[in-house]
C-alpha positions in Angstrom: 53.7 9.3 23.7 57.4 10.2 23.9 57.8 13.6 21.6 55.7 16.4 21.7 56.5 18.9 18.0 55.9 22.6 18.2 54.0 23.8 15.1 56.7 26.1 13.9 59.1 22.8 14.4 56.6 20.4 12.8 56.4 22.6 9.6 60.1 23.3 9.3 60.9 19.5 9.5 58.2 18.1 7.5 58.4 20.7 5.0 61.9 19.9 4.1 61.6 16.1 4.6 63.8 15.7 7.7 60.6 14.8 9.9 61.5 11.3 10.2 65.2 12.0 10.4 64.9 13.9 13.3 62.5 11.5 15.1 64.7 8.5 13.9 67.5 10.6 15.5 66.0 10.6 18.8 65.0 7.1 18.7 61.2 7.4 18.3 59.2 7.4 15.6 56.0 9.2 14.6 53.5 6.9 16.4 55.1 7.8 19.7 55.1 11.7 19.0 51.9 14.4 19.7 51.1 17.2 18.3 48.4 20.2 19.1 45.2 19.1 18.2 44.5 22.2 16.4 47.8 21.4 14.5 45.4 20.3 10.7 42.8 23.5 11.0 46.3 25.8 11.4 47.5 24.5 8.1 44.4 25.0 5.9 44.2 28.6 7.0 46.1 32.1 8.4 49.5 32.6 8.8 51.0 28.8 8.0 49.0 28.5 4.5 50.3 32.4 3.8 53.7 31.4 5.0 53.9 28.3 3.3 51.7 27.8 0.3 48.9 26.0 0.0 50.5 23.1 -1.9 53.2 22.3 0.6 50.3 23.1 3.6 47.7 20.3 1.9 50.8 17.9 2.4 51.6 18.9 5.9 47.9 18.7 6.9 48.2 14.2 5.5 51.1 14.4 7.3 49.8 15.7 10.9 46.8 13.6 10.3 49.6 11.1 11.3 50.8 12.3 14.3 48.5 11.4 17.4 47.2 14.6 19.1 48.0 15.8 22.2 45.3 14.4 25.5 45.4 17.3 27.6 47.7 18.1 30.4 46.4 18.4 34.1 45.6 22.0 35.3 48.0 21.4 38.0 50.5 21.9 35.3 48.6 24.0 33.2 47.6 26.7 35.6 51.5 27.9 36.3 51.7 28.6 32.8 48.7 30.6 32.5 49.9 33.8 33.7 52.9 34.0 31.4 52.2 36.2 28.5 54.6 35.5 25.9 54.1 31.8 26.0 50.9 31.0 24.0 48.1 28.6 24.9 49.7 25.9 22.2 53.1 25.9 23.8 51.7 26.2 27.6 49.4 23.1 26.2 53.0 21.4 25.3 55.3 22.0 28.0 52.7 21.1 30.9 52.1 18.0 29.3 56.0 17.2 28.6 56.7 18.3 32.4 54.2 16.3 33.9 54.6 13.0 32.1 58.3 13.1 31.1 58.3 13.3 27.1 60.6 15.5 25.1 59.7 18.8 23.0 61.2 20.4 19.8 60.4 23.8 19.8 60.7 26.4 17.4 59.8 28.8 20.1 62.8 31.0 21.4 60.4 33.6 23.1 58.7 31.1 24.6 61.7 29.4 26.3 62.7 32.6 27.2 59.8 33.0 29.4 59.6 29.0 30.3 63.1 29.6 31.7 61.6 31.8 34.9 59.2 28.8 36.1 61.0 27.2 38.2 59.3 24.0 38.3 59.4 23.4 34.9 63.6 24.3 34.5 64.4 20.7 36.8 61.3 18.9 34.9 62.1 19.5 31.1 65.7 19.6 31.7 67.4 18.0 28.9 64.1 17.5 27.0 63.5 20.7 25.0 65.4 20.3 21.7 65.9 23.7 19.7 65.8 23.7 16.0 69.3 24.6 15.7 70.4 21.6 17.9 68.4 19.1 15.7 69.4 20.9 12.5 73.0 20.5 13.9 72.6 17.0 15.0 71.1 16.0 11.2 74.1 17.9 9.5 76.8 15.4 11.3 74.2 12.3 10.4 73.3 12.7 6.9 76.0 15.3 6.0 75.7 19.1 5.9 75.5 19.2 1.4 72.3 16.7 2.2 70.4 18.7 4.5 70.9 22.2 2.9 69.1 20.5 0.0 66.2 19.3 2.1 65.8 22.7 3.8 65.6 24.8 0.6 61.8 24.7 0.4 61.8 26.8 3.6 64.5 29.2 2.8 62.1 31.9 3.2 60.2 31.0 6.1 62.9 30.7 8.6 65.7 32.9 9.3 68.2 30.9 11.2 67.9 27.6 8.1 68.1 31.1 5.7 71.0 32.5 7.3 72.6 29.5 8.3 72.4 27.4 5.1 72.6 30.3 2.3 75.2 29.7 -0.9 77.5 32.1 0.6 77.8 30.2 4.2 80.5 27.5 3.4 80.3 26.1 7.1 76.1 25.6 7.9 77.5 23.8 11.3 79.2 26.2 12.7 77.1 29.0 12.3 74.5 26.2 13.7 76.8 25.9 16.9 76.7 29.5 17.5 72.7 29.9 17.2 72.7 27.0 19.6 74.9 28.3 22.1 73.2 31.7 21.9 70.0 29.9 22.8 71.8 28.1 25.6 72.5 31.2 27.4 69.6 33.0 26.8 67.5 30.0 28.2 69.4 29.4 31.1 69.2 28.3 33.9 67.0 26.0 31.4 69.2 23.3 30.3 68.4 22.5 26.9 69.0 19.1 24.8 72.4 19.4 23.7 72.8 17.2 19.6 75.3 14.7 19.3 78.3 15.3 17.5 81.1 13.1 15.8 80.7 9.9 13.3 78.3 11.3 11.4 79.4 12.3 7.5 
């Protein structure tokens, strides 16, 4: 296991069909990524299935059913995450087990890193390895050109506000306003150094 995916993340992606692209992009592919174990029962009810619809849920539940679940991380890891309050138990759940064995994240979770960004030990162990939504968003525009991924990300138009406010009809430029969300994120994360997307030769 390689890739850990946040749920926010996971839906976003696989709801607009860039899943693959983004795993491809980082040179994995889903039978080296994990996800929560609890990823499946979220999708068949609460605030995913009212967010999302049950059709497009019932697809992301095959789709997770995929994805190999997460083995637990070791409380050594675990326990300095504990304490924090605005990171939930899912996300403490990923970033223990992406500190302690070395494996990438994409997170959807801005409060989260916000908080992640005061433990010290986990600012030198994930640094590098936690890739924003904005920076893989970014990163697929220059690969498969910006016209094809504001088509994919239509179906969650209404979900998310950055993909809403980024890639509306009246944006001409998705990238740059893309750029700025990222480097927002950058400073508010720091001294958290967070994957930065590849840019140039793409369409």
């Amino acid at each position: 296991m390689r890739l850990l995916l946040d749920t926010d993340a996971f839906c976003i992606l696989a709801a607009s069909g860039l899943l693959h692209d983004a795993v491809d992009l980082l040179g994995m592919d889903l039978a080296v990524c994990g996800r929560l174990p609890a990823l499946p029962h979220m999708l068949r009810k609460g605030r995913l299935r009212r967010s999302f619809g049950d059709d497009v849920c019932d697809t992301l539940i095959l789709i997770a059913h995929r994805i190999p679940k997460l083995e637990p991380p070791s409380d050594a890891w675990l326990d300095r995450l504990t304490p924090v309050y605005a990171i939930d138990p899912g996300e403490a759940q990923l970033f223990a087990a992406a500190a302690e064995r070395g494996m990438m994240v994409i997170s959807g979770d801005k409060r989260a890193l916000g908080a992640l960004k005061d433990v010290e030990e986990f600012v030198g162990a994930l640094a590098g390895r936690i890739v924003v939504m904005e920076a893989m968003l970014l990163a697929l525009c220059d690969r498969l050109g910006t016209e094809k991924v504001r088509r994919r990300v239509e179906p969650v138009m209404a979900v998310d506000t950055v993909v809403r406010v980024c890639f509306s009809s009246g944006n001409p430029n998705p990238a740059e306003a893309l750029l700025s969300y990222y480097r927002d994120a950058v400073a508010a994360v720091a001294p958290l150094v967070l994957w930065e997307p590849p840019r140039g030769g793409g369409k």
